[in-house]
C-alpha positions as CSV (number, residue, x, y, z in Angstrom):
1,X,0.0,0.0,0.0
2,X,1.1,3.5,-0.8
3,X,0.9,6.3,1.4
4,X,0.5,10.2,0.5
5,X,1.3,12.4,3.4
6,X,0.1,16.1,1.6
7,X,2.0,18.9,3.5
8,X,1.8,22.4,1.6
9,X,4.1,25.4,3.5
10,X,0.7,27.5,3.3
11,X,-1.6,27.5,5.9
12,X,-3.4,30.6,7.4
13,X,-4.7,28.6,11.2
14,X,-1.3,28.4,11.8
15,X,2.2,29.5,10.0
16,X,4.5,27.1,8.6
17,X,2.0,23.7,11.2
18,X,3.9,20.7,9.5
19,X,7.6,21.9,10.8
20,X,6.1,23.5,14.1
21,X,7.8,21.1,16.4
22,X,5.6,19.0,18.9
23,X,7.2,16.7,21.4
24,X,10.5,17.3,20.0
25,X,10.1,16.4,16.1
26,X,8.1,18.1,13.2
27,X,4.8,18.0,13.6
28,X,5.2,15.7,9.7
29,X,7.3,13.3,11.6
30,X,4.4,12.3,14.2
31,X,2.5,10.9,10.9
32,X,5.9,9.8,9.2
33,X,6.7,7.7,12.3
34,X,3.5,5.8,12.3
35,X,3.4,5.0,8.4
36,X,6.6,3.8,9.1
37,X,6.2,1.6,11.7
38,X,2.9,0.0,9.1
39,X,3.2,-3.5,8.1
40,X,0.8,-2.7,5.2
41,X,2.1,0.7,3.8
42,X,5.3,-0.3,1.9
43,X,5.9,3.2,0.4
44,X,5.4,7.1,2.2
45,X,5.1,9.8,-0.7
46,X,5.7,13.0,0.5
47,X,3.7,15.9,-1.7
48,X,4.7,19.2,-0.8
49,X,5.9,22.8,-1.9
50,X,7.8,23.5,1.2
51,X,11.7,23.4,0.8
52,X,12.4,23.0,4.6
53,X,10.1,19.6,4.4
54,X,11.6,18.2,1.3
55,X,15.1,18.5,3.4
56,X,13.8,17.2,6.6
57,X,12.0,14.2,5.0
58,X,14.7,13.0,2.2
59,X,16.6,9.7,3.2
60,X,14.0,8.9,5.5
61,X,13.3,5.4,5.7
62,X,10.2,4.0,3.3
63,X,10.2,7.7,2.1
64,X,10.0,9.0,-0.9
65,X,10.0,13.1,-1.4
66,X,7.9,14.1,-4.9
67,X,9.1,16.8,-7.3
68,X,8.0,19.7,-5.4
69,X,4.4,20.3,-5.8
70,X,2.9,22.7,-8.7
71,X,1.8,26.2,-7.3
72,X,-1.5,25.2,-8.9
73,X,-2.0,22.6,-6.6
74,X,-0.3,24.5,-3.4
75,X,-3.4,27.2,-3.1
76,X,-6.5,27.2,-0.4
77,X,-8.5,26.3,-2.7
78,X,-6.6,23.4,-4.1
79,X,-8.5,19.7,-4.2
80,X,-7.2,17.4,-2.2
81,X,-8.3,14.5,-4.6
82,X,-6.6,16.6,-7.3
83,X,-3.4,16.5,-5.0
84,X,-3.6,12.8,-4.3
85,X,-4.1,12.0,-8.1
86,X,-1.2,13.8,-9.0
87,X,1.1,12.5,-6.4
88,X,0.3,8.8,-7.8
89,X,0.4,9.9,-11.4
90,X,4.1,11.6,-10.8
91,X,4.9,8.3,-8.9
92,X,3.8,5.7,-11.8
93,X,5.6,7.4,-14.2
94,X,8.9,7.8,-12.1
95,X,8.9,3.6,-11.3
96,X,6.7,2.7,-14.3
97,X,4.3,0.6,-12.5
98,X,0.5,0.9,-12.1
99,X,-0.8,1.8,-8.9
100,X,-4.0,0.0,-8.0
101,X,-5.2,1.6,-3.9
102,X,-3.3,3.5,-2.3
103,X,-3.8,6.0,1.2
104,X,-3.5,9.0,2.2
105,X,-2.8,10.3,5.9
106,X,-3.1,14.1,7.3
107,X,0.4,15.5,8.8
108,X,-2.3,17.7,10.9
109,X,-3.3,14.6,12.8
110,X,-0.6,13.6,15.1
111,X,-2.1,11.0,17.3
112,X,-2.6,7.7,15.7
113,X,-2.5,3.9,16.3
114,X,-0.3,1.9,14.2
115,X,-2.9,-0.6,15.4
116,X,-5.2,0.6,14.4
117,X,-4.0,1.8,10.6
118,X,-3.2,-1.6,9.4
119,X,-6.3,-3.0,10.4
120,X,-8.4,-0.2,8.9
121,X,-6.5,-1.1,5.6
122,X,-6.9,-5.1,6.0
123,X,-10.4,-4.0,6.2
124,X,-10.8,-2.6,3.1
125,X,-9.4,-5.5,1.1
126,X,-11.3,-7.7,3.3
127,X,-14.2,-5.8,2.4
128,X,-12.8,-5.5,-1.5
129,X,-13.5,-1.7,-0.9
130,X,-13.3,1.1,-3.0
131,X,-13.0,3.7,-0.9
132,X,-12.6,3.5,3.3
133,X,-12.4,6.4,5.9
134,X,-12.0,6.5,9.3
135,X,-14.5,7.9,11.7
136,X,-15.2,9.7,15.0
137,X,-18.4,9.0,16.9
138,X,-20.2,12.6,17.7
139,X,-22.9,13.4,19.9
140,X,-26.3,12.4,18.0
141,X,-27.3,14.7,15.1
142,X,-30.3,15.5,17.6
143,X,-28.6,17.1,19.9
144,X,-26.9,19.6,17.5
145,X,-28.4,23.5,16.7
146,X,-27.2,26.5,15.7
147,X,-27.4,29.7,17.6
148,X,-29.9,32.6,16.3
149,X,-29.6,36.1,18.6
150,X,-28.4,33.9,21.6
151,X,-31.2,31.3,21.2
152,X,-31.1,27.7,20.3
153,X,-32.5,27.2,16.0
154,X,-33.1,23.6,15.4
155,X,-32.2,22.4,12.0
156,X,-34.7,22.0,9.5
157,X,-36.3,18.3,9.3
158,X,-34.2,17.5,12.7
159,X,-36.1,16.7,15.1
160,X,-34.1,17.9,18.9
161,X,-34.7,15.8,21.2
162,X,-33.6,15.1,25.7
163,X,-33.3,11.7,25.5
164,X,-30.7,9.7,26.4
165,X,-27.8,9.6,23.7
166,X,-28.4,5.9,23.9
167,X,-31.7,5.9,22.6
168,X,-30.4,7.7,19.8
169,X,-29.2,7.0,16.4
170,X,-25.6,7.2,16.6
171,X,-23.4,9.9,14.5
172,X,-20.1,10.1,12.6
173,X,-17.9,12.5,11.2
174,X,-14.0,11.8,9.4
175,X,-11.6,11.9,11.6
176,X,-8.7,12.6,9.0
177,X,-6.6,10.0,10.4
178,X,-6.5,7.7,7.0
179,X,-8.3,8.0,3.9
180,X,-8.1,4.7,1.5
181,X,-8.9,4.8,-2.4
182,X,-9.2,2.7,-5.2
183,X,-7.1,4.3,-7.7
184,X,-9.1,3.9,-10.8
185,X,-12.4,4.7,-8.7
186,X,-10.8,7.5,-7.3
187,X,-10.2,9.3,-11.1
188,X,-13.9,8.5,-12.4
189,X,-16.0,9.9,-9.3
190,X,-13.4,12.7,-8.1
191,X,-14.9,12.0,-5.0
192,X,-14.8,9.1,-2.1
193,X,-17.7,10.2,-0.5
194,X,-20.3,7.7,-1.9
195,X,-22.9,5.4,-0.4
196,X,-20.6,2.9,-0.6
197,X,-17.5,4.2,1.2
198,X,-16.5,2.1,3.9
199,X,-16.9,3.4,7.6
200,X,-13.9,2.1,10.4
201,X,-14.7,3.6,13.5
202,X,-11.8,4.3,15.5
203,X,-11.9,4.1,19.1
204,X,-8.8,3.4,20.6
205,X,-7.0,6.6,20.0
206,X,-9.0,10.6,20.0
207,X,-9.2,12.4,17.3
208,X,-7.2,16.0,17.2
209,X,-7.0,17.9,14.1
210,X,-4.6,20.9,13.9
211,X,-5.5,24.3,12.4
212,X,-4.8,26.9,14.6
213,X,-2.5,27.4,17.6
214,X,-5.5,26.7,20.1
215,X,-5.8,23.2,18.7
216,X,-1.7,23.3,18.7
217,X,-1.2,23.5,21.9
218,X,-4.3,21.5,23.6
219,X,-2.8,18.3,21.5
220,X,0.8,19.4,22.8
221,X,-0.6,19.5,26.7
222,X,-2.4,16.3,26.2
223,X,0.9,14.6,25.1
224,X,3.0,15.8,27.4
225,X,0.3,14.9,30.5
């Protein structure tokens, strides 16, 4: 299985996230560490436009650093499927092989399970898959509202409810911890979010995306605990 790890030098949450160092290393090398340690993920691509990442991650074991990504691709407004497809194109024409599924895994979630990675992957060939992401469990959709002039506004056709979350149906959200694609799949639907994408619910590890210093420095305090 190959691995994309997408880490563009922009980012307007928080300047220059993927080299910001937490517990000692790159903020990268959290993700880089685990893909590493994989026994399914045989190759780590790294996509990026940042010059200080292409030097910190070349000669890294399992690792290999892309041309350095078109400015095109490097912009807020960028597709990550657009990135992804890229990557693999760039790397089937560099070892002129055909890449049939392949992963992807945020840099801006640090805390993962190596555990918990391969199975999620043995679970999507077990399922024969096409596309698999993990998931978070959030409170039921029931519970959720927006705010209108400091008063609760229920969402249209959700019904709120008081009942015990347990009576409830249960809700998910990606956590950003591993995406999974079918290559070809992946370049006819230019999207993996179908009825059919497969759902692995982590639960062994939390979930902490990083965007902004806030989020930064909670994930670095619950670390160092």
């Amino acid at each position: 299985m190959i691995c994309i790890i997408p880490a563009r030098k922009g980012s307007k949450g928080l300047k220059n996230k993927n080299t910001r160092k937490l517990d000692g290393i790159p903020l990268i090398f959290h993700t880089i560490k685990i893909a590493q340690k994989s026994r399914e993920i045989s190759k780590i691509l790294i996509s990026t436009d940042d010059e200080k990442i292409i030097k910190l991650c070349r000669n890294k074991k399992k690792v290999l650093v892309l041309s350095k990504r078109p400015k095109e691709l490097s912009t807020d407004q960028a597709k990550s499927i657009d990135v992804y497809l890229h990557s693999i194109k760039e790397y089937e024409s560099l070892k002129n092989i055909k890449v049939n599924n392949f992963c992807a895994m945020l840099p801006t979630h640090p805390i993962r399970s190596q555990k918990e990675i391969d199975d999620a992957i043995r679970f999507f060939f077990k399922k024969r898959g096409k596309f698999l992401i993990t998931v978070k469990e959030l409170p039921p959709i029931n519970f959720n509202f927006s705010i209108k002039k400091n008063k609760i506004a229920p969402y249209k056709n959700i019904k709120m409810s008081v009942e015990n979350r347990q009576k409830l149906v249960k809700n998910f959200s990606p956590n950003g911890s591993l995406y999974v694609f079918n290559h070809n799949e992946l370049r006819k639907k230019k999207t993996f979010m179908t009825k059919n994408t497969i759902a692995f619910i982590q639960k062994k590890t939390p979930s902490f995306d990083i965007d902004t210093i806030q989020d930064f420095n909670f994930v670095k305090n619950y670390i160092e605990k």
